[in-house]
C-alpha positions in Angstrom: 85.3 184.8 158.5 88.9 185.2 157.8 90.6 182.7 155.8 94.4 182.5 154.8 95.7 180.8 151.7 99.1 179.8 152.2 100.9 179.4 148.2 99.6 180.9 145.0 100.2 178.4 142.9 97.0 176.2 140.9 95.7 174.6 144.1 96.6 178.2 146.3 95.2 180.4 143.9 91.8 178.5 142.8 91.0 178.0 146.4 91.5 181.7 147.3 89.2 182.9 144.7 86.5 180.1 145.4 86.6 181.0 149.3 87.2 185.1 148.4 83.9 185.3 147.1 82.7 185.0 150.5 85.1 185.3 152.9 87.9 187.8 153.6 90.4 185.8 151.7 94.1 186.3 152.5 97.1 184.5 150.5 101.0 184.3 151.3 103.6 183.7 148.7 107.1 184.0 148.5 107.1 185.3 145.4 107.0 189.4 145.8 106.2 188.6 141.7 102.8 186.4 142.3 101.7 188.4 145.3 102.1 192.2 143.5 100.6 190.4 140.3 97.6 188.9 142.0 96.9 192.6 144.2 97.0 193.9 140.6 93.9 191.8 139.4 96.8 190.1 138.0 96.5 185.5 138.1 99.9 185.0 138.3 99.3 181.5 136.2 97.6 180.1 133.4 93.7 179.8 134.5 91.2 181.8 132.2 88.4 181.4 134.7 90.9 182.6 137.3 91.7 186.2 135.7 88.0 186.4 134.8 87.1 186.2 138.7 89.8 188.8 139.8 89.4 191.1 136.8 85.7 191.5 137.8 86.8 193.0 141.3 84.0 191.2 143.5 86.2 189.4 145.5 87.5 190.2 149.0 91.2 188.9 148.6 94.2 190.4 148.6 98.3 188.7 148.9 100.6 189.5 151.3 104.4 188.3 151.6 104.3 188.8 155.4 103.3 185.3 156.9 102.2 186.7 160.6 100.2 189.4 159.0 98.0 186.6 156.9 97.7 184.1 160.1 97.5 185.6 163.1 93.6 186.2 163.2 92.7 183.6 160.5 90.0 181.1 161.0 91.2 179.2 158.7 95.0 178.3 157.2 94.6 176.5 154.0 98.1 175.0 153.2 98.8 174.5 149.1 102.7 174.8 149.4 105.0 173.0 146.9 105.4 168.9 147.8 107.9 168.1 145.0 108.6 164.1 144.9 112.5 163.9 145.7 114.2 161.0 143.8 116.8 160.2 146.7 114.4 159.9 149.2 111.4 158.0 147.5 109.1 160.5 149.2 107.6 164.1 148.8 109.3 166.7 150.1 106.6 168.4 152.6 109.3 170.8 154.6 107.0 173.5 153.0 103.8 172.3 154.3 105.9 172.2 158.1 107.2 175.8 157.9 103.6 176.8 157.4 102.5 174.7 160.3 105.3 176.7 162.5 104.2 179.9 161.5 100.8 179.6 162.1 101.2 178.2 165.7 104.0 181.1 166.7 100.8 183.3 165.7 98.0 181.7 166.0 96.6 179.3 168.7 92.9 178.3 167.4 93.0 178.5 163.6 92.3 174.8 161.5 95.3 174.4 159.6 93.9 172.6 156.2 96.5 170.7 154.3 95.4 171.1 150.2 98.9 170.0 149.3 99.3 166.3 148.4 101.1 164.4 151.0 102.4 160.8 151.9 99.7 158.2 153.1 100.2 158.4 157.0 101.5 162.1 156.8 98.6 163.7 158.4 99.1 161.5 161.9 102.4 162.4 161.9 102.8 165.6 161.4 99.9 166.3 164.4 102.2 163.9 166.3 105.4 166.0 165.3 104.0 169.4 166.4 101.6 168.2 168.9 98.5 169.6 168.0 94.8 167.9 166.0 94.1 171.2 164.4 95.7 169.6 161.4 93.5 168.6 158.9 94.0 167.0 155.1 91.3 167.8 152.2 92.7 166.6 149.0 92.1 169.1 145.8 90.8 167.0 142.6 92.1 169.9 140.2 93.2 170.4 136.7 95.8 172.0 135.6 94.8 175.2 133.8 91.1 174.6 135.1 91.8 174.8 138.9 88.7 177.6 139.7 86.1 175.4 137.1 87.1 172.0 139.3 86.6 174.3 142.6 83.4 175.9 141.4 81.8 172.3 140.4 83.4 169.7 142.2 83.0 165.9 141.8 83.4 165.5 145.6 84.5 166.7 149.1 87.0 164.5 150.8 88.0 166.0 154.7 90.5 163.7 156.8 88.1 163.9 159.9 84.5 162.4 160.9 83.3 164.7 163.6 81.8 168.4 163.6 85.2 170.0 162.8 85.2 168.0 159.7 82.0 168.8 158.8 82.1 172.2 159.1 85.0 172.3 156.9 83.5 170.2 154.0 80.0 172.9 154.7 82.9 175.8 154.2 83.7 174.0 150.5 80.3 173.2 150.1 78.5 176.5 149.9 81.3 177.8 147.8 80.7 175.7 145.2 77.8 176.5 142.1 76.4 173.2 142.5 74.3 171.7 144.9 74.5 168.1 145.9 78.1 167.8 145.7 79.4 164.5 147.3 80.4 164.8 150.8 82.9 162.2 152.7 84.6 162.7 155.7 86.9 159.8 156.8 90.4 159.3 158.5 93.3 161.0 157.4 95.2 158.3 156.0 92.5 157.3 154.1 91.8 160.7 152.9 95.5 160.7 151.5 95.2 157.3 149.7 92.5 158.3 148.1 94.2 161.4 146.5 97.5 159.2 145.6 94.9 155.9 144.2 93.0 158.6 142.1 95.9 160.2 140.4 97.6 156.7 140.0 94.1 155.5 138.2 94.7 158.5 135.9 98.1 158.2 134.6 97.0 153.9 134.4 94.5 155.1 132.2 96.3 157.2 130.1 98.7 154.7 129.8 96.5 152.1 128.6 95.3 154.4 125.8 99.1 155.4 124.6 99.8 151.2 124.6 96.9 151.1 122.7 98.0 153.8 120.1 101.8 152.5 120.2 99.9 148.9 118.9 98.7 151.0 116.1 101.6 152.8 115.5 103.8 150.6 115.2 101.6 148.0 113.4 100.0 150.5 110.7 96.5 149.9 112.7 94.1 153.1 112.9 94.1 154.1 116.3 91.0 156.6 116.4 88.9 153.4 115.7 90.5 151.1 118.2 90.3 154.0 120.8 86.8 154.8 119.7 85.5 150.9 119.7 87.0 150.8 123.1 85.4 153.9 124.6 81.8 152.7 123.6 81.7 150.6 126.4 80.2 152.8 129.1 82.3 151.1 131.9 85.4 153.0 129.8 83.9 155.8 128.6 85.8 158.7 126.8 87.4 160.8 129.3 91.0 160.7 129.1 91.6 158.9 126.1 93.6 160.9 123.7 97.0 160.0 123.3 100.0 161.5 124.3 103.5 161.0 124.2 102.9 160.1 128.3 101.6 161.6 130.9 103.5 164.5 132.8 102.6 167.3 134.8 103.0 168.1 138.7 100.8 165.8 139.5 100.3 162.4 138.1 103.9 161.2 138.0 104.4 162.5 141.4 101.9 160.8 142.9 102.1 157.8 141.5 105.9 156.9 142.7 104.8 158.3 145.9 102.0 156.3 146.0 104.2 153.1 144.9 106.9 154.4 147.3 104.4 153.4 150.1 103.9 150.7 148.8 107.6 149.6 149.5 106.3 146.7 152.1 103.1 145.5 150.3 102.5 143.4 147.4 101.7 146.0 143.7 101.9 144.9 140.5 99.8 147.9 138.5 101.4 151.1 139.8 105.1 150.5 139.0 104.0 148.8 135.6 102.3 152.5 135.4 105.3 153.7 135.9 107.2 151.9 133.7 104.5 151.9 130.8 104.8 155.7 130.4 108.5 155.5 130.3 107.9 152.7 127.7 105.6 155.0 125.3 108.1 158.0 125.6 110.7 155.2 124.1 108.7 154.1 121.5 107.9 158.0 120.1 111.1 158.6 120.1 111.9 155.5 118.4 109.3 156.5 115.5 110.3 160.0 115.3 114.0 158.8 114.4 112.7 156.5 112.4 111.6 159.5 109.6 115.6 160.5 110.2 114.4 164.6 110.3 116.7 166.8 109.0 116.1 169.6 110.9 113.5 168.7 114.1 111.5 171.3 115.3 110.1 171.0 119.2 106.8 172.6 119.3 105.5 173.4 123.1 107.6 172.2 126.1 104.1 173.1 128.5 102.8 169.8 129.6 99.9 170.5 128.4 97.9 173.3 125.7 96.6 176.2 127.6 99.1 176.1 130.3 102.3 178.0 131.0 103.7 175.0 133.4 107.0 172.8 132.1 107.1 171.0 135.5 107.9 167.8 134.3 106.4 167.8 130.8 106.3 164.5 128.9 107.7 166.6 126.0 111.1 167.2 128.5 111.8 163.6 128.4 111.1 163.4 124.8 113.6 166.1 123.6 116.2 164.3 126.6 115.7 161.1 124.6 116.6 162.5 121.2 119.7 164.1 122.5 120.7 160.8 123.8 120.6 159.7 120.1 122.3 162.5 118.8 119.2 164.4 117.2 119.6 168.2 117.5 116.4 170.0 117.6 115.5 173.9 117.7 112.1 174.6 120.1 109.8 177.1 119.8 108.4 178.1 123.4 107.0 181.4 123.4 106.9 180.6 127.7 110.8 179.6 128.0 112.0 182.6 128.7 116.0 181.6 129.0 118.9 181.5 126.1 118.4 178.4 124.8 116.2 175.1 125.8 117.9 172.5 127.7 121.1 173.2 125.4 119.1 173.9 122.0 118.5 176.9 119.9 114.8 178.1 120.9 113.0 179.7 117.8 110.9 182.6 119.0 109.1 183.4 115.4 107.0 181.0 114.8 107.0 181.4 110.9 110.7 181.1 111.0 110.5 178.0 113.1 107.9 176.2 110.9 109.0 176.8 107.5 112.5 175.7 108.4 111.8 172.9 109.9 111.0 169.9 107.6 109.5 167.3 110.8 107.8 169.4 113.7 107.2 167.2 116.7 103.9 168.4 118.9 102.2 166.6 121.8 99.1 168.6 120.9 98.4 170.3 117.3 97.4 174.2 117.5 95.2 176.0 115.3 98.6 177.5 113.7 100.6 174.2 113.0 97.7 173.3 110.4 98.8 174.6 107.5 101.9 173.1 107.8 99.8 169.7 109.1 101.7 167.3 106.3 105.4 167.8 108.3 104.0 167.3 111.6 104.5 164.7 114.1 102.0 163.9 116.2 99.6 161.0 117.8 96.8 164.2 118.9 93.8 162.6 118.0 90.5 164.4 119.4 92.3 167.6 119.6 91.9 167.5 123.3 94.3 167.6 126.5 
């Protein structure tokens, strides 16, 4: 079976290698930079598992810039194109996911088109409407950032926008290229399929919400937040996943999804999503409000990546922080070994480490590092379990 990936980014590229140990596995990409790097045995991002799977030259998968030559005899068009969330419009921006869908019909008049990118509730429908043709389908991916191939590999569950044999086929496809057996299987309509996605995400950044109002309680009160974190997550309807704070959630995904998700929610009664919302703008306040509070001298930045392990600034709680401070007036200097421009939205970047850290007499990190320790007493963080 022939199977084209169209975008190499997290969702693109884990896909590719799950299905290109398999499958003749072919991925597009603008990017003449991602597609030479991954033909080089090369991941063109930040995924360990990723670079161990195309180092190990077992798969059958190779990228391509030339969009006919990838679709024309695929079985399979799986769609993980770019769906930024655009501010003026209240809505994702899915013209990437619709030049894809052009393509593959000028080319291609029987492959199953499977959108991967996260879309709009109701988006599915219409876009089958828009071009008319059902070989349209949505799975949503469940992924994390940095550990895209581990959450293909061993999913939680299968989700495919379609109960009939077409469907099922598909979720068989993921199925048997996953390392477990057993994995969850539902196949449902398409707009439920997408409200699920947006609802899960949402439920994420809710809960890593309530955990950073939890440790802004303690911060701000002198409480110990480990132990009221800790008392909490004995109760095993909380559990511990996802409980570390941070100085709010960021990413590609969860804030996204979230105003998308209260975006279609423009004509029904919500309460919890835009309180989300506005809770995680609400911590990012209150950590800058305590890290002016210590009145720095000279504040170091360290990491703009939204997360350790990850090369991705994409909307990176840490961006917001180091706005905030320059709204007050607080110059910083940043050290990013991943920024790769003059200076870091308008400050000095630092690229020796050393220098950076014995300079600096308050460092500010959303996650400590193995090499912030010894200078643990001038750092700023609320990292508690050391874990993203």
């Amino acid at each position: 079976m022939k199977i084209a990936i169209a975008g190499l980014g997290y969702v693109g590229l884990s896909n590719a290698i799950l299905l290109a140990r398999q499958h003749t596995v072919v991925a597009v990409d603008i990017s003449t930079e991602r597609v030479d790097a991954l033909n080089a045995g090369r991941a063109p991002i930040v995924d360990a598992l990723c670079q161990e799977y195309l180092a190990s030259g077992t798969l059958w998968l190779r990228a391509t810039t030339d969009a006919t030559d990838a679709y024309h005899d695929a079985d399979y068009v799986f769609i993980a194109t770019p769906t930024n969330y655009d501010e003026a419009t209240n809505a994702f921006d899915t013209s990437s996911i619709e030049t894809v869908i052009a393509q593959v019909l000028a080319v291609n008049d029987s492959a199953i088109m499977v959108i991967k990118s996260t879309v709009p509730v109701g988006y599915t429908e219409r876009v089958r409407a828009h071009f008319g043709c059902d070989r349209i389908l949505f799975s949503p991916e469940f992924l994390r950032e940095g550990r895209a191939l581990e959450d293909n590999l061993y999913p939680s569950r299968i989700v495919v926008s379609e109960v009939s044999a077409r469907g099922a086929a598909l979720a068989d496809l993921l199925r048997r290229a996953a390392l477990i057996e057993d994995v969850p299987v539902l196949l449902t309509n398409p707009t439920e399929a997408e409200a699920i996605k947006l609802f899960a995400n949402t439920y994420l950044a809710s809960r890593v919400s309530l955990f950073n109002e939890a440790d802004t309680l303690a911060m701000q009160l002198g409480l110990d937040a480990e132990e009221i974190i800790g008392g909490l997550c004995l109760d095993s309807r909380i559990g511990s996943g996802y409980n570390n704070p941070s100085f709010g959630y960021g990413g590609y995904c969860l804030p996204k999804d979230s105003k998308q998700l209260r975006a279609n929610f423009a004509d029904v009664p919500q309460a919890l999503i835009s309180a989300t919302l506005a809770s995680n703008d609400a911590r990012k306040a209150a950590i800058v409000t305590a890290i002016a509070d210590r009145a720095p001298q000279r504040l170091g930045i360290y990491r703009m990546v939204m997360k350790q392990g990850s090369d991705n600034f994409r909307a990176s709680a840490m961006q917001d922080i180091v706005h905030l401070l320059s709204e007050r007036g607080i110059d910083v200097v940043v050290h990013e070994p991943e920024w790769l421009t003059s200076d870091c939205m308008g400050h000095r970047l630092e690229a020796d480490f050393e220098t950076f850290a014995s300079t600096c007499d308050m460092i500010v990190t959303n996650r400590m590092a193995a090499e912030l320790q010894p200078y643990a007493s001038k750092v700023f963080s609320r990292d508690i379990y050391c874990a993203d």
